[in-house]
MMTF fields as JSON, N, C-alpha, C and O atoms, coordinates in Angstrom:
{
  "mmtfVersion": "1.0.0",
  "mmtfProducer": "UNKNOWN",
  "numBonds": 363,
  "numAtoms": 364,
  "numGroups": 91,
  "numChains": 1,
  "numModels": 1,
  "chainsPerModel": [1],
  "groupsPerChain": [91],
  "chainIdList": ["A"],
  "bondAtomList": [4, 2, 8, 6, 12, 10, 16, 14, 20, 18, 24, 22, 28, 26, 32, 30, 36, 34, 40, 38, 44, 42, 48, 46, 52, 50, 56, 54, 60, 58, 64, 62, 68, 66, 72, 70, 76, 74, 80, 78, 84, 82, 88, 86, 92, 90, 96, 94, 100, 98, 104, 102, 108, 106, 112, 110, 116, 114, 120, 118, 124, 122, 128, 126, 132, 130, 136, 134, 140, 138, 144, 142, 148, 146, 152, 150, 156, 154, 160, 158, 164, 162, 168, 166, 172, 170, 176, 174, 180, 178, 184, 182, 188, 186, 192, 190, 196, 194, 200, 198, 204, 202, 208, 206, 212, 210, 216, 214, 220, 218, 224, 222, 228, 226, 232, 230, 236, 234, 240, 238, 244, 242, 248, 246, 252, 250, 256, 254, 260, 258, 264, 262, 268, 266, 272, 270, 276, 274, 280, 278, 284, 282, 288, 286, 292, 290, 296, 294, 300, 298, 304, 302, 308, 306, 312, 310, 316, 314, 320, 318, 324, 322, 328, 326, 332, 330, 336, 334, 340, 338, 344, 342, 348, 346, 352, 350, 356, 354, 360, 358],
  "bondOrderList": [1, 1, 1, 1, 1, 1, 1, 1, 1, 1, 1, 1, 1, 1, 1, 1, 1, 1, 1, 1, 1, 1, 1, 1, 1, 1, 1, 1, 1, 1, 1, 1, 1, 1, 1, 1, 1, 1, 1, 1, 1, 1, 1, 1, 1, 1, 1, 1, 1, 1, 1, 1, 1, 1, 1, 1, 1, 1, 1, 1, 1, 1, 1, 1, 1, 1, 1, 1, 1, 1, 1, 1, 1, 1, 1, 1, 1, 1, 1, 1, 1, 1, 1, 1, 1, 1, 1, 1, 1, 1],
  "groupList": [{"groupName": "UNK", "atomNameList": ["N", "CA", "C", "O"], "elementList": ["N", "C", "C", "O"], "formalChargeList": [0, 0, 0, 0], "bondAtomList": [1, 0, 2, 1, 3, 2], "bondOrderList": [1, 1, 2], "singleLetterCode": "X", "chemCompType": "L-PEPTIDE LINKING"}],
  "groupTypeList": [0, 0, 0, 0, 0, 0, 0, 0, 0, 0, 0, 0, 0, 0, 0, 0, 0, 0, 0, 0, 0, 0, 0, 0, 0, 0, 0, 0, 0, 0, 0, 0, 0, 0, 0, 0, 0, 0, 0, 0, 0, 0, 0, 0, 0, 0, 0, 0, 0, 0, 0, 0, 0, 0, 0, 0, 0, 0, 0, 0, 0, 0, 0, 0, 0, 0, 0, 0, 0, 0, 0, 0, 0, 0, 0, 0, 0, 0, 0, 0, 0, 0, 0, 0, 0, 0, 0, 0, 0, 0, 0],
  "groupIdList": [1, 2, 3, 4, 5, 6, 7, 8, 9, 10, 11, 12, 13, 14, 15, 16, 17, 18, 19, 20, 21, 22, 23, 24, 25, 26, 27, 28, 29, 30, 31, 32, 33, 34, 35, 36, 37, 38, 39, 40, 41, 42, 43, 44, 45, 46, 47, 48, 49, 50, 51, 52, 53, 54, 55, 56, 57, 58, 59, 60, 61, 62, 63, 64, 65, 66, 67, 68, 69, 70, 71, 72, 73, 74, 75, 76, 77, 78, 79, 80, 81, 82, 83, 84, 85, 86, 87, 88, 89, 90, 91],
  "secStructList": [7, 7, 2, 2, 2, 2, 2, 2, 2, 2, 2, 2, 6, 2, 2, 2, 2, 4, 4, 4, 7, 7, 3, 3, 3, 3, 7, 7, 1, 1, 1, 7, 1, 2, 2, 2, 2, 2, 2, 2, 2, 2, 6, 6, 7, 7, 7, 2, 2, 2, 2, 2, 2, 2, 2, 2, 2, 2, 2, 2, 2, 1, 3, 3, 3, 3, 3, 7, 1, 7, 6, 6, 2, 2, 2, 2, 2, 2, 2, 2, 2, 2, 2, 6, 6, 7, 7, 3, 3, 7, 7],
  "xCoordList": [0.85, 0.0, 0.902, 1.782, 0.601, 1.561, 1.005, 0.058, 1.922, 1.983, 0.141, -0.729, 0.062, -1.036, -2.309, -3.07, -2.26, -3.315, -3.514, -4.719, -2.817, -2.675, -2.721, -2.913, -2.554, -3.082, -5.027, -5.802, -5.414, -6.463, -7.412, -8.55, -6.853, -7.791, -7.825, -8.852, -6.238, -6.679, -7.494, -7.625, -7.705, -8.692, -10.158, -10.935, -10.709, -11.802, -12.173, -13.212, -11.163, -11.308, -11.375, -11.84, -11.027, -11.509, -12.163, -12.809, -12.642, -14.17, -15.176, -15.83, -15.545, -16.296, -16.542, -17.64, -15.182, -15.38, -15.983, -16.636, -15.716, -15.527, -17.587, -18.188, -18.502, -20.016, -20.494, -21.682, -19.553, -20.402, -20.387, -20.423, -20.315, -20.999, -22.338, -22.879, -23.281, -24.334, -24.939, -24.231, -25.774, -26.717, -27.557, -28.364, -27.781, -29.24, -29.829, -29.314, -30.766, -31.463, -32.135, -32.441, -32.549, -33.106, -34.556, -34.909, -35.045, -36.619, -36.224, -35.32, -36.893, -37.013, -38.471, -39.113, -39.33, -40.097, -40.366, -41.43, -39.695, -39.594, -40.251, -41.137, -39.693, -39.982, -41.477, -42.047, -41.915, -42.85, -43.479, -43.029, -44.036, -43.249, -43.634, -43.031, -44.546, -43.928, -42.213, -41.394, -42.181, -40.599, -39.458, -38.585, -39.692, -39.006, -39.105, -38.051, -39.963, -40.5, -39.843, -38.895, -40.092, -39.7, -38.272, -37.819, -37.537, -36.101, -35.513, -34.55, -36.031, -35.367, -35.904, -35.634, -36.698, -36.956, -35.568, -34.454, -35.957, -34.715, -33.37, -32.591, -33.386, -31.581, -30.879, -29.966, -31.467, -30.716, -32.146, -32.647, -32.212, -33.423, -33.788, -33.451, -34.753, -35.426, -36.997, -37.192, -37.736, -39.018, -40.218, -39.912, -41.31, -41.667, -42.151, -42.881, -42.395, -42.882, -41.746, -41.999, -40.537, -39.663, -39.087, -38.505, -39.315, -39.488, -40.209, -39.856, -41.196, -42.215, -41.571, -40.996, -41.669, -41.162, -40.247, -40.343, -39.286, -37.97, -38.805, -38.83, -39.363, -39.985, -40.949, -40.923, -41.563, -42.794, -41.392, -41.299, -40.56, -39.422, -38.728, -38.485, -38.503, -37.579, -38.965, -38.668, -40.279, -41.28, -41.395, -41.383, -41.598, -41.588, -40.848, -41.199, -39.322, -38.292, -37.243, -36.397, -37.133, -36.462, -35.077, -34.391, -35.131, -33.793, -34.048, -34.797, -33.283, -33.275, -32.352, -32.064, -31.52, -30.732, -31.376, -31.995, -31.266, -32.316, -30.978, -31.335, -29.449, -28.538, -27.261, -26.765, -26.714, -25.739, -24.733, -25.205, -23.251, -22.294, -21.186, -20.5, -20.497, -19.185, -19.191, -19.662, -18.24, -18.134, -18.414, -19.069, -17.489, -17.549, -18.909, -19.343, -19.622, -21.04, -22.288, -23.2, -21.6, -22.768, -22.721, -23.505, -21.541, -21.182, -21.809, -22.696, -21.655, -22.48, -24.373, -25.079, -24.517, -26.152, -26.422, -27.488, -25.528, -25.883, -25.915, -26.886, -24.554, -24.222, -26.257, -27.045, -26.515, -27.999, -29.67, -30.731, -28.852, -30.409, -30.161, -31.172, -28.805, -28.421, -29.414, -30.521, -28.557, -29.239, -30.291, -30.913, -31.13, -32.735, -33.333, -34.545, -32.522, -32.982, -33.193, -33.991, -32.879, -32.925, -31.836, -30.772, -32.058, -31.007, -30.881, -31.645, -29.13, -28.525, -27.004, -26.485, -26.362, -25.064, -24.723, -25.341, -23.889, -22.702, -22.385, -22.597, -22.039, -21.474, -21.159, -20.467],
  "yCoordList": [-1.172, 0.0, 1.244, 1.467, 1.947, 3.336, 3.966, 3.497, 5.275, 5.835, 6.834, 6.981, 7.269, 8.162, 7.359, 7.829, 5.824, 5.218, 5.066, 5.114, 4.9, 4.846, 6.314, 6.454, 7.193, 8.602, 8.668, 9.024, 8.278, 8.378, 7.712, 8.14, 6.337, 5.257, 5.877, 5.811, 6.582, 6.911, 8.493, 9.059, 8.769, 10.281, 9.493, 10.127, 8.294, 7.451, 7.371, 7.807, 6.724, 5.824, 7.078, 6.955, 7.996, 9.526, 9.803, 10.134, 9.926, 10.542, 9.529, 9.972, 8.608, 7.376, 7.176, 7.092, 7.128, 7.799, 8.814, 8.733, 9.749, 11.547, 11.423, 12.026, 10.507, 10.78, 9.757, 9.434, 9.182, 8.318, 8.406, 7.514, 9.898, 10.724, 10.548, 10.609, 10.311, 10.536, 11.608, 11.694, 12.198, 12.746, 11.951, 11.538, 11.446, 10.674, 11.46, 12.422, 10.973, 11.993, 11.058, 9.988, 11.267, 10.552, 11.106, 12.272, 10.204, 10.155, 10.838, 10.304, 11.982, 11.81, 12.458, 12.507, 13.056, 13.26, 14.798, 15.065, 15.507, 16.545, 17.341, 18.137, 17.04, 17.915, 17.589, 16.498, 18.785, 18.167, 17.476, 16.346, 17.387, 16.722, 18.134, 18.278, 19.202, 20.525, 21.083, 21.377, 21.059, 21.666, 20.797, 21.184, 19.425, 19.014, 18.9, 18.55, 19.053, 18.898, 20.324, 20.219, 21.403, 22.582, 22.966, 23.872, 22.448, 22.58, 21.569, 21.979, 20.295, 19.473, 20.015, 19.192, 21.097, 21.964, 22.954, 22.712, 23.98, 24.895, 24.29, 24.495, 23.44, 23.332, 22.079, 22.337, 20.983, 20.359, 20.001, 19.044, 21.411, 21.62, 20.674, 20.142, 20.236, 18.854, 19.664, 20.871, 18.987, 19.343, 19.125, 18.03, 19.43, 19.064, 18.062, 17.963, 16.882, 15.76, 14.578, 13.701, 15.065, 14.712, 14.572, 13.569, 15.604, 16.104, 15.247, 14.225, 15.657, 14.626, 13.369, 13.243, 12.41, 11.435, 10.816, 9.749, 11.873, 11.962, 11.662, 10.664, 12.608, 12.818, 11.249, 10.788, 10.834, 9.535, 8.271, 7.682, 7.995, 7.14, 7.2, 6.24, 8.697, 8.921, 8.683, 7.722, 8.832, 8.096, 7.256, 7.156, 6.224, 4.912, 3.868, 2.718, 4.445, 3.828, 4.451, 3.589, 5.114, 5.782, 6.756, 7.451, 6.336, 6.607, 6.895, 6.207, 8.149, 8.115, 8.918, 9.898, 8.176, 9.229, 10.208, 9.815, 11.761, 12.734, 13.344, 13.828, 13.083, 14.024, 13.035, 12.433, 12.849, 12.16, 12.63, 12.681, 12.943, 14.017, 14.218, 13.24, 15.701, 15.466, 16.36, 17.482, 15.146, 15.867, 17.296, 17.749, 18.042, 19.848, 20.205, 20.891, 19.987, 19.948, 19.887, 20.608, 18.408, 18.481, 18.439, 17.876, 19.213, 19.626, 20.647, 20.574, 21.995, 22.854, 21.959, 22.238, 21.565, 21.318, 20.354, 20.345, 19.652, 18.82, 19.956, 20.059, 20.997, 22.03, 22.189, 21.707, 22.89, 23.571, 22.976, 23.393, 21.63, 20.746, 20.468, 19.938, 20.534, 20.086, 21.643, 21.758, 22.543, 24.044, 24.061, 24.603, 23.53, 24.149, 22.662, 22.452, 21.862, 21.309, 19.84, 19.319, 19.367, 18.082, 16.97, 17.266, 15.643, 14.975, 14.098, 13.29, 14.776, 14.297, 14.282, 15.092, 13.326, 12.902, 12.662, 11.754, 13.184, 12.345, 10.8, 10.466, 9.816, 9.021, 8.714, 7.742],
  "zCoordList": [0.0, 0.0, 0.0, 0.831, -0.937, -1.212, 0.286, 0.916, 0.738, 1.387, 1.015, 1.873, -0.247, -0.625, 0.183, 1.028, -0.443, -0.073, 1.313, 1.559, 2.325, 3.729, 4.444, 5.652, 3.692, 4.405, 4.137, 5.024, 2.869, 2.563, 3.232, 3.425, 3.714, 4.146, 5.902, 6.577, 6.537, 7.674, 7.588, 8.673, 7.108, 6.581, 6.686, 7.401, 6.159, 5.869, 7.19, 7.685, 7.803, 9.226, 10.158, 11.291, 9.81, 11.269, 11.243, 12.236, 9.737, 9.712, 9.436, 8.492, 9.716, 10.026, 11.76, 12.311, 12.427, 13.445, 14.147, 15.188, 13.505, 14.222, 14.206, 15.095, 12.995, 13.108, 13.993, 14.004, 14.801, 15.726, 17.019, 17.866, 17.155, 18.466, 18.601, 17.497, 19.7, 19.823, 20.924, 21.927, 20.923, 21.922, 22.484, 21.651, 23.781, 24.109, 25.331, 25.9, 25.552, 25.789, 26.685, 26.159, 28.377, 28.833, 29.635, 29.815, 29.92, 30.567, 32.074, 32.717, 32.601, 33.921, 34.253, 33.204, 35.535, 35.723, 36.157, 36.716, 35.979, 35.314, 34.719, 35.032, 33.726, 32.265, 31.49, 31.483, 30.879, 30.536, 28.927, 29.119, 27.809, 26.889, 26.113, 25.049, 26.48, 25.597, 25.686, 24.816, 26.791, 26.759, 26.1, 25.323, 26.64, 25.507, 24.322, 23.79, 23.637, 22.246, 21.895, 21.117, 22.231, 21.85, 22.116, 21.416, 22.969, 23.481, 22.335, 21.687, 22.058, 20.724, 19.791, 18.917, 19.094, 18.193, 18.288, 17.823, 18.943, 19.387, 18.99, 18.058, 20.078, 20.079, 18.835, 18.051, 18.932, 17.806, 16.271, 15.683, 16.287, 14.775, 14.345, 13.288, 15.343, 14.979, 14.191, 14.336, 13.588, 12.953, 13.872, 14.344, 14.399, 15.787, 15.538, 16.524, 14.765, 14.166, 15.146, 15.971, 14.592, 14.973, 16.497, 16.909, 17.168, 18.425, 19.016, 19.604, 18.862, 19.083, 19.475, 20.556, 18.572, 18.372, 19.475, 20.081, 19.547, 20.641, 21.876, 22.596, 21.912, 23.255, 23.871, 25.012, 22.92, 23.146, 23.28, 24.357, 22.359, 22.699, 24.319, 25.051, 24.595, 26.197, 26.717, 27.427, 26.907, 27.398, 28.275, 29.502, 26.709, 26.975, 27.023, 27.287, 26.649, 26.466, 27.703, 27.939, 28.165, 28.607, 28.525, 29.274, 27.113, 26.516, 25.127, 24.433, 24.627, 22.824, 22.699, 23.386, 21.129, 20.608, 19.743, 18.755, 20.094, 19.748, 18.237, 17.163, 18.694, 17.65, 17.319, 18.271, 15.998, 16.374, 14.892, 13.756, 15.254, 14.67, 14.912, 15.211, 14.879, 15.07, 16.388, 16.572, 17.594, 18.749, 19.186, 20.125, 17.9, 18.182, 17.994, 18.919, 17.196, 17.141, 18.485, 18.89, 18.884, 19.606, 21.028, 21.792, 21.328, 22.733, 22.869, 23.72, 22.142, 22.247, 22.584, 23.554, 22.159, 21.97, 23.131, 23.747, 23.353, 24.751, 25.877, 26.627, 25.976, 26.859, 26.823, 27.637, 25.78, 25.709, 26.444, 26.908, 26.089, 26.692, 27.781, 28.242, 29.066, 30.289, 30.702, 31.227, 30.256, 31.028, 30.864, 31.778, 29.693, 30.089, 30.819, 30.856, 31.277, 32.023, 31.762, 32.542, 31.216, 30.487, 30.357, 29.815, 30.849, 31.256, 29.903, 29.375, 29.435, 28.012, 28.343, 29.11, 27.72, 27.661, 26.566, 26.008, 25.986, 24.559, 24.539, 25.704, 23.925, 23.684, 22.154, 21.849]
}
């Protein structure tokens, strides 16, 4: 393998990586499912269909990935949904 090809393939392999950040987003008793619906509107521009959605999954599931990207991305946006109140972590 030429040197070109082995820079390219590790360029492949970072950024294959770098999108398998996630946001999840968990259930607590709290919140209510307007604010979250509208806070996952707001902060990671979900469609409120979509929102929605998020919201009935952390429900009944207790858990959903609401964003998923490149780290720098979605630190800011996790930062956003911890402050208005909403229990979310990266992985």
């Amino acid at each position: 393998m030429s040197t070109k090809e082995k820079e390219l393939e590790e360029v492949l392999v970072a950024e294959s990586t770098s999108l398998n950040n996630e946001i999840i987003l968990y259930n607590d008793e709290v919140n209510t499912f307007d604010h979250v619906i509208n806070t996952l509107v707001k902060v990671c521009r979900h469609t409120s269909e979509q929102a929605e959605q998020c919201s009935l999954i952390v429900h009944y599931k207790g858990k959903c990935t609401v964003k998923t990207g490149q780290i720098d991305e979605l630190v800011p946006q996790c930062t956003q949904l911890l402050e208005a109140g909403l229990s979310a972590e990266i992985v």
